[in-house]
Legacy VTK file of the C-alpha trace (Angstrom):
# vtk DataFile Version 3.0
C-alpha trace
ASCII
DATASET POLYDATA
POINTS 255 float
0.000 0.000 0.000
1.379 3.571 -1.128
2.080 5.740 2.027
1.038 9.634 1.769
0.386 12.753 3.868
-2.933 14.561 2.403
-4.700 16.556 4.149
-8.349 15.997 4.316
-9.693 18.123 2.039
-7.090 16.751 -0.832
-8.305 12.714 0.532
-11.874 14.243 -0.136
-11.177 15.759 -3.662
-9.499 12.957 -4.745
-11.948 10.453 -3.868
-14.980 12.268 -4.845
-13.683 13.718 -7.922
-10.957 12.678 -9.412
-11.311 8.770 -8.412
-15.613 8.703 -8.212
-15.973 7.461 -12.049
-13.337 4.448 -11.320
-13.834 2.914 -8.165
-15.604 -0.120 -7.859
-19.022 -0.898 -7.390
-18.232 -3.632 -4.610
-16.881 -0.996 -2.353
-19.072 0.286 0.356
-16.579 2.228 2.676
-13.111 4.107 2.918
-11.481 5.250 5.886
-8.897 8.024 4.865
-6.392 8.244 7.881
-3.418 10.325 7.204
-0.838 7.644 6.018
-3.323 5.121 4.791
-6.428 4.374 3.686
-9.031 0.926 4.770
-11.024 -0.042 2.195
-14.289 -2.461 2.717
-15.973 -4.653 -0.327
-18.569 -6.545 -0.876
-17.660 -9.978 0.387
-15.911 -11.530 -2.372
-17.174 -15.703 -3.269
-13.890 -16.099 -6.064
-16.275 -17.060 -8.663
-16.143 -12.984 -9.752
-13.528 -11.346 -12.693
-10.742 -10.603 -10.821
-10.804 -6.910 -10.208
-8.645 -4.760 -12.321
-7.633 -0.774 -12.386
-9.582 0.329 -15.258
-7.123 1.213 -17.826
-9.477 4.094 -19.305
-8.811 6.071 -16.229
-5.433 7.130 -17.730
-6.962 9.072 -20.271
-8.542 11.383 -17.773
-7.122 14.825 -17.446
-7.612 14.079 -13.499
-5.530 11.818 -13.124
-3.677 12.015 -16.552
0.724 12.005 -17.046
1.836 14.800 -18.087
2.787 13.561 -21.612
-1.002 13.052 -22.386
-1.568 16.882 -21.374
0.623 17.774 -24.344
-0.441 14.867 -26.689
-4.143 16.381 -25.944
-3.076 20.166 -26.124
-4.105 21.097 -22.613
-2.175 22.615 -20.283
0.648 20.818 -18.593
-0.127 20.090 -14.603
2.105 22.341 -12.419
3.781 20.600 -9.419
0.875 20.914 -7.135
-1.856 19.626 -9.587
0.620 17.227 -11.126
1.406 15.253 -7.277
-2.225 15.255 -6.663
-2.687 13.404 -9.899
0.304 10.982 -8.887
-1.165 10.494 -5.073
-4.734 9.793 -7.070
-3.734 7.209 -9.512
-1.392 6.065 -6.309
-4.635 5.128 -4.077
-6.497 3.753 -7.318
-4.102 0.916 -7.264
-4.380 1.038 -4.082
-8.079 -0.057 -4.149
-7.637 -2.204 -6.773
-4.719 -4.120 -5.008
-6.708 -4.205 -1.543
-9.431 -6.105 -3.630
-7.619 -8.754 -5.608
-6.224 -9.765 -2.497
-9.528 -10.365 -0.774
-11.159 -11.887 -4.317
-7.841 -13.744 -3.962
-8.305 -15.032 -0.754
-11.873 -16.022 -1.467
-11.064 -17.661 -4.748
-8.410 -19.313 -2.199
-11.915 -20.819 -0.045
-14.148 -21.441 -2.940
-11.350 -23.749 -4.662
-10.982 -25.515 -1.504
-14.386 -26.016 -0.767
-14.953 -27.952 -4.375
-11.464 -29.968 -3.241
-10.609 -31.125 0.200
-14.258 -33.235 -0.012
-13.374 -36.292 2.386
-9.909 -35.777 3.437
-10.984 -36.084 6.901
-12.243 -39.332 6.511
-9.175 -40.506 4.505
-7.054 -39.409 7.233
-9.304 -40.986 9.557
-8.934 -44.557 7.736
-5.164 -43.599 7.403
-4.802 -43.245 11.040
-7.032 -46.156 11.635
-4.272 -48.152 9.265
-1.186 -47.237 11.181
-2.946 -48.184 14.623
-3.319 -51.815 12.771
0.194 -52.088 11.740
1.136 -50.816 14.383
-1.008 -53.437 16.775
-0.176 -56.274 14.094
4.051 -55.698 14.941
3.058 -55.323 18.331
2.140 -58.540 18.735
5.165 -60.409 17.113
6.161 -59.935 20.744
3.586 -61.783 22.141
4.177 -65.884 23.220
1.689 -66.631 21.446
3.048 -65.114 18.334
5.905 -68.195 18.070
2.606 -70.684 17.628
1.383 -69.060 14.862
4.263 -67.178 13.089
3.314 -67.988 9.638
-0.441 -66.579 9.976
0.964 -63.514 12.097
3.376 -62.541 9.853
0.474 -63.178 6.897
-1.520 -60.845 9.519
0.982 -58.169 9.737
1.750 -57.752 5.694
-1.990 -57.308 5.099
-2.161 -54.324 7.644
0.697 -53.147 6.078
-0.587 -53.098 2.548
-3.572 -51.674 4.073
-1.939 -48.465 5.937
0.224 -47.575 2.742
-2.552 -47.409 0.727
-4.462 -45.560 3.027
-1.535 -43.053 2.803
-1.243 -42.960 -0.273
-5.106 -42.449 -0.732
-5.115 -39.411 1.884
-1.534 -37.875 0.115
-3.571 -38.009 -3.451
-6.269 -35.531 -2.038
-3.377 -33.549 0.151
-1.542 -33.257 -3.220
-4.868 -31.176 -4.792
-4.962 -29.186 -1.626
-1.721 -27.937 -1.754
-1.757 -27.310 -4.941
-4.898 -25.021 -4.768
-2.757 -23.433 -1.681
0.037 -23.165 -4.064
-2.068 -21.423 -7.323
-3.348 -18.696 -4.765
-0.047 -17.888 -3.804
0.294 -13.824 -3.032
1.511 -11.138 -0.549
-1.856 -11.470 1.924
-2.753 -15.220 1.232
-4.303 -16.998 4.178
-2.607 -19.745 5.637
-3.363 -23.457 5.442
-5.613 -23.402 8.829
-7.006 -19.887 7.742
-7.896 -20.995 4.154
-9.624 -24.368 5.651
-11.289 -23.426 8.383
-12.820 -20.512 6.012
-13.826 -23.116 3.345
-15.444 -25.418 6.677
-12.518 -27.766 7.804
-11.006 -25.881 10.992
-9.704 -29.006 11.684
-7.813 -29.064 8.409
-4.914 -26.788 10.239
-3.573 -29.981 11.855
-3.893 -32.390 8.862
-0.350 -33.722 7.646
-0.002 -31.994 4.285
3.134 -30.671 2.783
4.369 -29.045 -0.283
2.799 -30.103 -3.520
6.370 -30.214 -4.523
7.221 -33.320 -1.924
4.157 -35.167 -3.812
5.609 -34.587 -7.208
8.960 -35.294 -6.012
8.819 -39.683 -6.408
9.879 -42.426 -7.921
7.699 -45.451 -8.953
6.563 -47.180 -5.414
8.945 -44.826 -3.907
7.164 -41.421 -1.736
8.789 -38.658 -0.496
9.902 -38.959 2.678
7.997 -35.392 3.987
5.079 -37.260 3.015
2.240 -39.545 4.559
2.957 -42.042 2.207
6.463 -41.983 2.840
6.558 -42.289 6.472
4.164 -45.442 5.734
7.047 -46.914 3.807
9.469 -45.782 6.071
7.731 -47.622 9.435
7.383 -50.724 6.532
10.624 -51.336 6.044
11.910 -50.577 9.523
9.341 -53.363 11.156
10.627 -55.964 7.621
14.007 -55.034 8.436
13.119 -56.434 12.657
11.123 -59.530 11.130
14.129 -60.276 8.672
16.581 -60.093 11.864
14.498 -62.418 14.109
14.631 -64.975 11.357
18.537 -64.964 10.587
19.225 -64.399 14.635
16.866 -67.412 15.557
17.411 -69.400 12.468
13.891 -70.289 11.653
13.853 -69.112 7.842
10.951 -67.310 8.419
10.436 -63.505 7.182
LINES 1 256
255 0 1 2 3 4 5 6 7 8 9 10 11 12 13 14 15 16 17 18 19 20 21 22 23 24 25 26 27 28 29 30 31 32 33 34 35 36 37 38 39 40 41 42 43 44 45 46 47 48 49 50 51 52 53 54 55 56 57 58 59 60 61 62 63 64 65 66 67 68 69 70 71 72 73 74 75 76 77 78 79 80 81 82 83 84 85 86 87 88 89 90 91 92 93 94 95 96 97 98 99 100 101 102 103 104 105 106 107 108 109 110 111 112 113 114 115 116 117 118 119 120 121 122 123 124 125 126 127 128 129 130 131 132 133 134 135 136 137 138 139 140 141 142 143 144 145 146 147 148 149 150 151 152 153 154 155 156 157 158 159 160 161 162 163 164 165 166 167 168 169 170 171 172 173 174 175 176 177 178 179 180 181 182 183 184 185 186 187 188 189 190 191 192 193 194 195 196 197 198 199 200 201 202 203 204 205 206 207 208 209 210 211 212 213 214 215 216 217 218 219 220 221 222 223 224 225 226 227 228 229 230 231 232 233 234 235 236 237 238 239 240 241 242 243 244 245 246 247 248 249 250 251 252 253 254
């Protein structure tokens, strides 16, 4: 936001005046303080044009450079006309800016409203998952374990199977969220919990998603590490890698 001292009857003229034919119809109030100005719209839903300085306004003597006095044979602005003309156009980008970055921020909402759909619930079942596997190595400890070792280890690779593709389901919907984070990208963007609890989700500040980046960045069968999918291979191979020592150290063959 430009920074300016005006006085009040200069904030008055230009508004009024010079800036009356240009400003938008969505705005319903200005607050002129001496260094700034607080503009309030119309509650933006993101579905609108983005809002634009009208280009046209250039052409107005108002608010005109002083090239296009001479190009229209008028009078060139003096100093004092010419910085009221510069402070006007100044504040009409001003306004503009201060609305693209609310339309921004509710374009921000509206995408994620049409996207997160059930993430909870796929975290949910994720979580769910890694309780399984996690229950499933768990019991390898157990006497009773040594009776059944074939089934239990049979036991254990299905709830594994089960918990990566649950992370893997619940990245796939992370990876359109962040990306819709990512494409509204700007100087006054909400964050993550802002952005979600405004689209419905306030739990959605606490859900495990990272960059759209660590989604993209993968091999075949391989996640990033960052995310849920990769921490599900990660505990994988760490509880294969304990199954594959109790069979060499006890010499059963099995794992």
């Amino acid at each position: 936001m430009h920074s300016y001292r005006l006085t009040g009857p200069q904030v008055e003229e230009i508004f009024n005046v010079r800036l009356r034919p240009y400003l938008p119809s969505y705005l319903v109030k200005l607050e002129p303080h001496t260094y700034h100005v607080r503009y309030t719209f119309t509650p933006f839903t993101g579905h609108e044009a983005e809002p634009e300085t009208p280009a046209r306004c250039l052409e107005d003597p108002n608010l005109a450079y002083r090239h296009t006095d001479k190009e229209a044979g008028r009078p060139v602005a003096d100093d004092a006309e010419y910085e009221l003309r510069s402070a006007a156009r100044d504040l009409l980008d001003d306004v503009y800016r201060a609305a693209r970055a609310q339309w921004r921020n509710a374009r921000h909402v509206a995408e994620l409203k049409a996207t997160v759909k059930n993430a909870g619930d796929l975290l949910k079942t994720h979580h769910q998952a890694r309780r399984a596997v996690e229950a499933a190595f768990a019991y390898l400890r157990e006497p009773q374990a040594a009776t059944e070792w074939p089934a239990v280890l049979s036991r254990l690779i299905d709830a594994q199977d089960a918990y990566l593709a649950a992370a893997v389901a619940f990245d796939e919907r992370a990876r359109e969220i962040a990306k819709v984070h990512d494409r509204n990208t700007h100087e006054e963007m909400l964050s993550y919990a802002e952005a979600l609890t405004a689209a419905g989700y306030p739990e959605g500040g606490s859900w495990p998603i990272v960059s759209a980046e660590d989604y993209d960045n993968h091999t075949w069968g391989s996640y990033g590490s960052a995310t849920t999918a990769g921490q599900a291979q990660a505990l994988i191979k760490e509880q294969e890698a304990h199954v594959a020592r109790i069979a060499r150290l006890s010499g059963t063959g099995a794992g």
